[in-house]
Z-matrix of the N, CA and C atoms (Angstrom, degrees):
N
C 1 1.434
C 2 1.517 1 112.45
N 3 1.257 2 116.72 1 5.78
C 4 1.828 3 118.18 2 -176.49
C 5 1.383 4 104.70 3 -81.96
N 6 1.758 5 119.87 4 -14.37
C 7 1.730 6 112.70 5 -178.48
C 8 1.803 7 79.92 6 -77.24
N 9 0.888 8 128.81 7 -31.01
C 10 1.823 9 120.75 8 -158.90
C 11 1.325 10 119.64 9 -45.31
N 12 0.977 11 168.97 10 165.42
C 13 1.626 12 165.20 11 95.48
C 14 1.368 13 96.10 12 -37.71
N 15 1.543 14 113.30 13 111.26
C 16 1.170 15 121.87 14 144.15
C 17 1.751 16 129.69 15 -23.85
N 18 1.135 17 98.89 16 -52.67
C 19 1.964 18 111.97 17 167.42
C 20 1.315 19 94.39 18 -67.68
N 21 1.152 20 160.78 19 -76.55
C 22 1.591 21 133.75 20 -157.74
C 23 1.537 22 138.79 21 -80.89
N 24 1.522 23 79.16 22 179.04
C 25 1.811 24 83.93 23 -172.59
C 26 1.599 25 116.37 24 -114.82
N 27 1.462 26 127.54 25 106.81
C 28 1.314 27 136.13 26 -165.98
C 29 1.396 28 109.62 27 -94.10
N 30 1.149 29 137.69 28 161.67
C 31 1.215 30 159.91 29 159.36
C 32 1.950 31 125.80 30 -129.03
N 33 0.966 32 89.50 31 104.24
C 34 2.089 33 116.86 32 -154.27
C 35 1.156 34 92.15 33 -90.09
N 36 1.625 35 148.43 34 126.74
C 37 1.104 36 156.34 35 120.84
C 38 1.461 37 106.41 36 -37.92
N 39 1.700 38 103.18 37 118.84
C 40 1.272 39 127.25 38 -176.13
C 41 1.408 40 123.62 39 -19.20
N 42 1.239 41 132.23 40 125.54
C 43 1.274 42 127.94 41 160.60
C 44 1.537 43 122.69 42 -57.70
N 45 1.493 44 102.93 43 98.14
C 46 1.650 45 94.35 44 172.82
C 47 1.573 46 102.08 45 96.17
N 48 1.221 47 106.76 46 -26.27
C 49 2.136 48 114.00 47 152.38
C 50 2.239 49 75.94 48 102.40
N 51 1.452 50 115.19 49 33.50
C 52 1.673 51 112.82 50 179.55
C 53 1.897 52 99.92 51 -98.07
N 54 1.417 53 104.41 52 -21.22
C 55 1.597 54 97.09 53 -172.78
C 56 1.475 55 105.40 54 -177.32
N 57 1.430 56 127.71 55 159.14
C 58 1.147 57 132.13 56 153.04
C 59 0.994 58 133.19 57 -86.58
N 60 1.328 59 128.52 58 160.06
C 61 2.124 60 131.09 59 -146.40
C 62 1.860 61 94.87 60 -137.01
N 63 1.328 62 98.42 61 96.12
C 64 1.912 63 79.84 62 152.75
C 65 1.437 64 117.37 63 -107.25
N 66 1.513 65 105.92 64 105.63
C 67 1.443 66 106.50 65 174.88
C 68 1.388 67 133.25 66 -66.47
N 69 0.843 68 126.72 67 106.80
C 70 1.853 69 126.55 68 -179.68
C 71 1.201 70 109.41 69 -86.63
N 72 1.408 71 113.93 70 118.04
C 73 1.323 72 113.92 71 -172.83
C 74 2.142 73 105.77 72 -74.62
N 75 0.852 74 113.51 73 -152.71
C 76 1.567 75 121.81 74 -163.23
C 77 1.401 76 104.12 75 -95.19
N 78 1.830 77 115.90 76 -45.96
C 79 1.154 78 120.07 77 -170.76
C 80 1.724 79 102.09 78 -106.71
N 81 1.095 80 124.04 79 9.89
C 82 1.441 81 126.64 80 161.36
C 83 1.672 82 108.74 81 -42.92
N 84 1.813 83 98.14 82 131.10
C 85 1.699 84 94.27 83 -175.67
C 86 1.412 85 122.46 84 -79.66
N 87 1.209 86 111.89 85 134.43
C 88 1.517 87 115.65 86 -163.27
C 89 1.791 88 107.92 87 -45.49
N 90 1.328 89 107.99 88 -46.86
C 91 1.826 90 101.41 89 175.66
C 92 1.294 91 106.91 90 -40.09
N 93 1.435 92 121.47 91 -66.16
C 94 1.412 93 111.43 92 -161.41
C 95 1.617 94 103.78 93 -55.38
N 96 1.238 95 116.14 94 -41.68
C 97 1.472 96 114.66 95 -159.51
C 98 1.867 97 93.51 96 -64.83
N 99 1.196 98 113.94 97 -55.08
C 100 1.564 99 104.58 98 168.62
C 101 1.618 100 127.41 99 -45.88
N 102 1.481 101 115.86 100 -18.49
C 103 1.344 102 110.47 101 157.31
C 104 1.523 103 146.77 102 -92.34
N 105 1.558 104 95.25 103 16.41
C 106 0.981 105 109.26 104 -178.98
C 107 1.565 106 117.09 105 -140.91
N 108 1.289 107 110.15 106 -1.89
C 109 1.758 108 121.55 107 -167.77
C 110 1.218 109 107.36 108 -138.99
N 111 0.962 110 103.55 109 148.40
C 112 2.010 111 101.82 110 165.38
C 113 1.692 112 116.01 111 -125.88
N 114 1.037 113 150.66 112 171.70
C 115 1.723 114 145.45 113 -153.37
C 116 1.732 115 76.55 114 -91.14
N 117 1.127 116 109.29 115 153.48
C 118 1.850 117 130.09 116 161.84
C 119 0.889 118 136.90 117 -129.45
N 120 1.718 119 103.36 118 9.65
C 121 1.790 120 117.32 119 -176.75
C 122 1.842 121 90.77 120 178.56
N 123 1.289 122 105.24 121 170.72
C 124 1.198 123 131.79 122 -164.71
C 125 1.905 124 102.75 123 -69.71
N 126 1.167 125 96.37 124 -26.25
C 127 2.031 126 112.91 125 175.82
C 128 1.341 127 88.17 126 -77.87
N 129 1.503 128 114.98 127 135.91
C 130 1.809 129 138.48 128 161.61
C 131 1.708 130 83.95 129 -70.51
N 132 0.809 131 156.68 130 -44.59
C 133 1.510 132 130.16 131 -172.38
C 134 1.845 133 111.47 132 -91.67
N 135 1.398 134 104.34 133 2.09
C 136 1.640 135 99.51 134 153.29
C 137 1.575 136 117.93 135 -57.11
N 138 1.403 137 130.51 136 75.94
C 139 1.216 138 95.24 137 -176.70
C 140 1.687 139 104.39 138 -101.38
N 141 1.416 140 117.74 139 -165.38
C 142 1.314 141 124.44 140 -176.21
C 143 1.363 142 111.10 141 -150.49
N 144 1.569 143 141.23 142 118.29
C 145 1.089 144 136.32 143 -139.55
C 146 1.921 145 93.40 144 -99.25
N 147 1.643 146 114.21 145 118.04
C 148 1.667 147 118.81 146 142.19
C 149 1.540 148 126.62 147 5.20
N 150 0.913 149 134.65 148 50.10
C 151 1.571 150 126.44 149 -167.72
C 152 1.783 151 95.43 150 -48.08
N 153 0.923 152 139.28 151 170.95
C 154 1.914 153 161.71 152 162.87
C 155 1.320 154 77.83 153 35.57
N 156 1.185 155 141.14 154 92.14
C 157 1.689 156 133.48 155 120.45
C 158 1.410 157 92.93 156 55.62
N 159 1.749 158 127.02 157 47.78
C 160 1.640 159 106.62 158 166.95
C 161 1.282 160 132.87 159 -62.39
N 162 1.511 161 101.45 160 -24.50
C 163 1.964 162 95.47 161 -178.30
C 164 1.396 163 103.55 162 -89.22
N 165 1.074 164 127.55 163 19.88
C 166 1.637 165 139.65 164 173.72
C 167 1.741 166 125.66 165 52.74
N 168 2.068 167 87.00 166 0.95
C 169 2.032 168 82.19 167 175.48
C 170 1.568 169 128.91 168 -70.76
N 171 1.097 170 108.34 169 163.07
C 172 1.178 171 116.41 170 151.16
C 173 1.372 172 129.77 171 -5.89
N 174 1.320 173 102.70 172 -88.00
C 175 2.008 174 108.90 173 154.50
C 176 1.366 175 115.39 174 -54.78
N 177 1.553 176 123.81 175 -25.96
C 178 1.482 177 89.55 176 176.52
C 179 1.754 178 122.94 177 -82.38
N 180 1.240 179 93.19 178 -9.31
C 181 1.958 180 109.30 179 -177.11
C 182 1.631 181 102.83 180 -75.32
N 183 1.360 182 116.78 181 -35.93
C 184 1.375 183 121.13 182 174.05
C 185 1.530 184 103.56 183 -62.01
N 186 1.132 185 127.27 184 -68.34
C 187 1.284 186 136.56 185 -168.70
C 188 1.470 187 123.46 186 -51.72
N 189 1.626 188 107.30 187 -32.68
C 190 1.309 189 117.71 188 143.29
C 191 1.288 190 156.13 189 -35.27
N 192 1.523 191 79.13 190 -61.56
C 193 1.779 192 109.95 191 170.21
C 194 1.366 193 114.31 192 -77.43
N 195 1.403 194 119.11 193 6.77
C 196 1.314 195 132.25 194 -173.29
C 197 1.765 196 101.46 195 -105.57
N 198 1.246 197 112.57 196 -65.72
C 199 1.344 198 147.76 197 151.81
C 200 1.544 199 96.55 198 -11.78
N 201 1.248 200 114.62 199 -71.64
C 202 1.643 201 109.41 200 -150.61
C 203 1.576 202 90.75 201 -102.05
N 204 1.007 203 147.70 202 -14.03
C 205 1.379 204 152.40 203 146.59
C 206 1.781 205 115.16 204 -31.46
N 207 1.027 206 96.21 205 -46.50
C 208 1.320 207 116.92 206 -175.54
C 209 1.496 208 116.04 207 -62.71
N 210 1.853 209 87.07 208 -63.07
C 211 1.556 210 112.66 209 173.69
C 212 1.386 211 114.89 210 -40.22
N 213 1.582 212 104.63 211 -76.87
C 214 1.639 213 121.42 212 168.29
C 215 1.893 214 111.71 213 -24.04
N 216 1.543 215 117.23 214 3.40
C 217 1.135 216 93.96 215 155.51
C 218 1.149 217 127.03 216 -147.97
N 219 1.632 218 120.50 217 33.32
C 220 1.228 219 152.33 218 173.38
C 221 1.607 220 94.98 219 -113.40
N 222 1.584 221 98.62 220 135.80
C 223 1.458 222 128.15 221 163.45
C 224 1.549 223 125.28 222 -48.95
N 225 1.469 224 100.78 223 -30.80
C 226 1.876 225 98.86 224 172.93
C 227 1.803 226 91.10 225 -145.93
N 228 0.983 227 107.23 226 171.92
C 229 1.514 228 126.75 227 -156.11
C 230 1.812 229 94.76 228 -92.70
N 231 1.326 230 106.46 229 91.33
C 232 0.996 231 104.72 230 154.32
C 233 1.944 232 136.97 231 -57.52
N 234 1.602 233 116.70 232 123.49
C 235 1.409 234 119.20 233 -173.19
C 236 1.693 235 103.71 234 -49.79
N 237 1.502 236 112.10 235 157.61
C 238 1.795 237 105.67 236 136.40
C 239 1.167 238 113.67 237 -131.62
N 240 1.783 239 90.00 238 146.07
C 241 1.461 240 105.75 239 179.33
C 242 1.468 241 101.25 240 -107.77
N 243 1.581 242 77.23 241 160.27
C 244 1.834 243 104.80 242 169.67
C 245 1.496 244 138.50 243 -90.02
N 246 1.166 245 122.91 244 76.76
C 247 1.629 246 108.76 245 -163.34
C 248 1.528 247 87.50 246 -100.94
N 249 1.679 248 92.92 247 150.26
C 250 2.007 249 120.17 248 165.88
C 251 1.838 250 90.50 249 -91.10
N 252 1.613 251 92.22 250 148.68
C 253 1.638 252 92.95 251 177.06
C 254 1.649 253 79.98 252 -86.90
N 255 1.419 254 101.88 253 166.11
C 256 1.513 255 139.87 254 -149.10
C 257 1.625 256 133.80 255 20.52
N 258 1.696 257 89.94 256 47.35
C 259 1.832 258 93.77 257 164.35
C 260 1.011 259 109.86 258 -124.75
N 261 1.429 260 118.43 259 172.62
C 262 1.239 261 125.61 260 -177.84
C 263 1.532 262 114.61 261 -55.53
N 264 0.973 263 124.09 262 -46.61
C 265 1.824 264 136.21 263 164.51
C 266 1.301 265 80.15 264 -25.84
N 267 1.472 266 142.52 265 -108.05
C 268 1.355 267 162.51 266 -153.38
C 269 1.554 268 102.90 267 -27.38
N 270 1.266 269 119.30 268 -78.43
C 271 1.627 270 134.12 269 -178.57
C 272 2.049 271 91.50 270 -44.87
N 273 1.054 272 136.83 271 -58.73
C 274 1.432 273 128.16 272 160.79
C 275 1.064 274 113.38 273 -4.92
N 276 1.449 275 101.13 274 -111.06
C 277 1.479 276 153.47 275 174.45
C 278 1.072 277 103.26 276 -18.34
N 279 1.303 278 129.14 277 -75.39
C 280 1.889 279 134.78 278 -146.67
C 281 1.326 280 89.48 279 -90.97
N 282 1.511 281 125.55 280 -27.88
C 283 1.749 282 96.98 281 170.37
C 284 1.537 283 139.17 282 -25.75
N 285 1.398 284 97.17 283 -39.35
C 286 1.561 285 98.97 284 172.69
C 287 1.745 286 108.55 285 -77.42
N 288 1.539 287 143.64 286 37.81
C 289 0.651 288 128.83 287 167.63
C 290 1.434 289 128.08 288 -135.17
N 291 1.947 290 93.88 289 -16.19
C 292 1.124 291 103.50 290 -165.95
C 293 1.735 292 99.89 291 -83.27
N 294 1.779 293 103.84 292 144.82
C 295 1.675 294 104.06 293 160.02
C 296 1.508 295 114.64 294 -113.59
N 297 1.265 296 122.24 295 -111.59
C 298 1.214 297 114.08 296 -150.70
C 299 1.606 298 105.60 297 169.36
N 300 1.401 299 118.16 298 74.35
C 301 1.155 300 118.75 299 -159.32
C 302 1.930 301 89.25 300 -93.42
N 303 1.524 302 107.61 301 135.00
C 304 1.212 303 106.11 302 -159.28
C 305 1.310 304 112.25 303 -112.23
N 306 1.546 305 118.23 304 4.24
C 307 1.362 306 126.97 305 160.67
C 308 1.660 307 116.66 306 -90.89
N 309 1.771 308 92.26 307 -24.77
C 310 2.182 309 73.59 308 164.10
C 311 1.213 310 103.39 309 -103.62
N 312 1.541 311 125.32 310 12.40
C 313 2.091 312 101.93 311 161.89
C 314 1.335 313 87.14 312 -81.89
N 315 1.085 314 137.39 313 -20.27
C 316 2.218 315 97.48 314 -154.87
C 317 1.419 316 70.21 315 -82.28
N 318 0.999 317 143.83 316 -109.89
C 319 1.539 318 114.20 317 -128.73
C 320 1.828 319 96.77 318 119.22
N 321 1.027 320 107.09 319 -21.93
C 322 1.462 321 100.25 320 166.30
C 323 1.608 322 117.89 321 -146.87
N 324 1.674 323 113.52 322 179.08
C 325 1.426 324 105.86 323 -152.15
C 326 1.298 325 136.26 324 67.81
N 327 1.390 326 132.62 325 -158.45
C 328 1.368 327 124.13 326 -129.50
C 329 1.840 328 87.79 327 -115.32
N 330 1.413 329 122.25 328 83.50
C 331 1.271 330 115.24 329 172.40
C 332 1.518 331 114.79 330 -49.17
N 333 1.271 332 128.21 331 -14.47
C 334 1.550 333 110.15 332 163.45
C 335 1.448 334 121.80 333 -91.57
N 336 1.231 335 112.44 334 21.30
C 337 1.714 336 113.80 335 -168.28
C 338 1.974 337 89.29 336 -94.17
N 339 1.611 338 77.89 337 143.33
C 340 1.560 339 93.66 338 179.13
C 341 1.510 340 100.23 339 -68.98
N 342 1.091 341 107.34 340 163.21
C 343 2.243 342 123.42 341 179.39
C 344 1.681 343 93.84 342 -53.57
N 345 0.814 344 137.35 343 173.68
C 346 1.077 345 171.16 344 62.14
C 347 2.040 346 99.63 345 138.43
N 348 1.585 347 96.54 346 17.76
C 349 1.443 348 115.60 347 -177.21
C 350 1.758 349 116.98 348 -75.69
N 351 1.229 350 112.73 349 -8.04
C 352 1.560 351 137.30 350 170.72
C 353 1.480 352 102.87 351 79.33
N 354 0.990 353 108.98 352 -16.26
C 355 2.024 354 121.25 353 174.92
C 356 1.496 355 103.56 354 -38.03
N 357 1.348 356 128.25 355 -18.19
C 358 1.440 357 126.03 356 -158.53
C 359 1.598 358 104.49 357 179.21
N 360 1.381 359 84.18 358 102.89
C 361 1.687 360 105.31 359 170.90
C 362 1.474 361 130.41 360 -115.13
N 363 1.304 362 105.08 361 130.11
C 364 1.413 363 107.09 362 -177.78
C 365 1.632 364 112.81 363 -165.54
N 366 1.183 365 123.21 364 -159.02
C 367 1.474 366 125.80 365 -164.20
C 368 1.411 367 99.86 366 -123.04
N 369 1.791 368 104.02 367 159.77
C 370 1.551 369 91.92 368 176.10
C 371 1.937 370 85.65 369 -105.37
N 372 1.273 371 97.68 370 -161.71
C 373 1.583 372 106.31 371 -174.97
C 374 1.484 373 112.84 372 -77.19
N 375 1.712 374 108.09 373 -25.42
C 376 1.440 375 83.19 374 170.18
C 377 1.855 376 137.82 375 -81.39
N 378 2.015 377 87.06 376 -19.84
C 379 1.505 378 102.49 377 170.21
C 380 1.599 379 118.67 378 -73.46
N 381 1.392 380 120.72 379 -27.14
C 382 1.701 381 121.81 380 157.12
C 383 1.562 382 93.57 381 -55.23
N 384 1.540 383 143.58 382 -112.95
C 385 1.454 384 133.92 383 -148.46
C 386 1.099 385 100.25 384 -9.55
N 387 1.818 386 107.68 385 -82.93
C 388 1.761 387 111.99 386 -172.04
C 389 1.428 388 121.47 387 -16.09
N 390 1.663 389 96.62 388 -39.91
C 391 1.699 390 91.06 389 -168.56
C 392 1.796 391 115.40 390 -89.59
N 393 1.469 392 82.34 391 -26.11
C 394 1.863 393 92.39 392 156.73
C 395 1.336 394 123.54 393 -44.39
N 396 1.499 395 109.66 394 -61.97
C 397 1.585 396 106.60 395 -169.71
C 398 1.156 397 110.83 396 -83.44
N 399 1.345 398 135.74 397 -17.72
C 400 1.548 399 149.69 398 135.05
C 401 1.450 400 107.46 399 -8.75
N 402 1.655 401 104.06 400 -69.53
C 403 1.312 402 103.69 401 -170.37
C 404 1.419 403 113.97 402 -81.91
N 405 1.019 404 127.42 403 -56.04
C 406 1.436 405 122.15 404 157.66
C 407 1.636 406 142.12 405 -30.49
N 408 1.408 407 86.55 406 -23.53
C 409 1.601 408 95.82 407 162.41
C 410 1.676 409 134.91 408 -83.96
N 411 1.334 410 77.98 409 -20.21
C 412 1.803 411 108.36 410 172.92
C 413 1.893 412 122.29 411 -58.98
N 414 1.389 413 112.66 412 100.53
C 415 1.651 414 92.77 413 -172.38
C 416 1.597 415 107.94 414 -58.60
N 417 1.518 416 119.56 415 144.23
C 418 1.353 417 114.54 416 157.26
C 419 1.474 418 110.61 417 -58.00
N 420 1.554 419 107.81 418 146.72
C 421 1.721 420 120.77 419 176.52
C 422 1.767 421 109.48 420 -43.73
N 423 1.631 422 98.60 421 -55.18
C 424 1.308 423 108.61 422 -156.75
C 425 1.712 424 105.86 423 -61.91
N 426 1.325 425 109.14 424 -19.27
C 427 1.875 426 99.94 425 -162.10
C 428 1.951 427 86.09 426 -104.15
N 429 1.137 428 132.12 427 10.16
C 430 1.799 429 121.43 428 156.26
C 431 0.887 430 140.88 429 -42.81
N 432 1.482 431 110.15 430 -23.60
C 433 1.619 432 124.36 431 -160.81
C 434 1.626 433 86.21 432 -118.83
N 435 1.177 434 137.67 433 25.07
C 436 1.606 435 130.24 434 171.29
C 437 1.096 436 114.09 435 99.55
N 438 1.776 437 110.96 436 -174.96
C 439 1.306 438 110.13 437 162.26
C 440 1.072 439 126.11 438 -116.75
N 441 1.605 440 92.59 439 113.42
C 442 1.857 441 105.45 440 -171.37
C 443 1.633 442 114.50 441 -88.56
C-alpha cells in the first residue's frame, strides 16, 4: 500500500481471485468514503462496502460498474472488503498483494539495470531478517572467554 496515496480510494482485484479490496487510504475524503461505505462496527475504520450503487451517486454507479465488471468474470461472486490504510484489517487483507520489487529495495546501483543483470545488488526484506538473526545469533569474540 506505499505506491497508494493516502487521499484515495482504490479498488484491488481479489487476492488469489477469493474477493475484492477497496482500500481507503487514511486521508481519503470522508464524502467519497460515505458514498461508497457505510460504518460495520463501533471502529470508524469498520467499514462495509454499498452493495448496487445504494447512495445512488455518481461515484457510487462507477464503483459498481467496476465491482460487477470484475465479477462478470469469476465463476462465483466474489465479496468486497473494506480495509482503512494502517489497521490491522489492512496488514490482513492486502497480504495477498503485496510483492517486493527488488531493484527499488536495494537502494543502490543502477536503478535501470534489468533483474538479475548483477548491475545492482542487494537483499529483499526477507534475506535482510535472515541476516539479522544470523547476526545476532553469533556470540561476539570478546565475551568467549566469560564474564570478566
Amino acid at each position: 500500500a506505499m505506491c497508494f496515496d493516502p487521499r484515495g480510494i482504490y479498488l484491488c482485484d481479489g487476492a488469489l481471485g477469493h474477493n475484492l479490496v477497496i482500500w481507503v487510504g487514511s486521508a481519503a475524503p470522508p464524502a467519497a468514503v460515505q458514498e461508497l461505505c457505510a460504518q460495520a462496527g463501533p471502529d470508524a475504520t469498520s467499514l462495509a462496502y454499498l452493495e448496487g450503487a445504494a447512495t445512488g451517486t455518481d461515484t457510487a454507479k462507477k464503483v459498481h460498474g467496476m465491482v460487477e465488471a470484475v465479477r462478470s468474470r469469476s465463476r462465483r461472486r466474489p465479496p468486497v472488503l473494506v480495509v482503512v490504510q494502517g489497521t490491522v484489517a489492512e496488514a490482513s487483507v492486502m497480504k495477498g498483494f503485496w510483492i517486493e520489487d527488488r531493484l527499488l529495495s536495494e537502494g543502490t546501483g543502477n536503478a535501470n539495470a534489468p533483474p538479475g543483470s548483477g548491475a545492482s545488488i542487494g537483499a529483499t526484506y526477507a534475506e535482510y531478517l535472515a541476516q539479522l538473526y544470523r547476526q545476532t545469533m553469533q556470540k561476539p569474540a570478546s565475551s568467549a572467554g566469560g564474564g570478566h
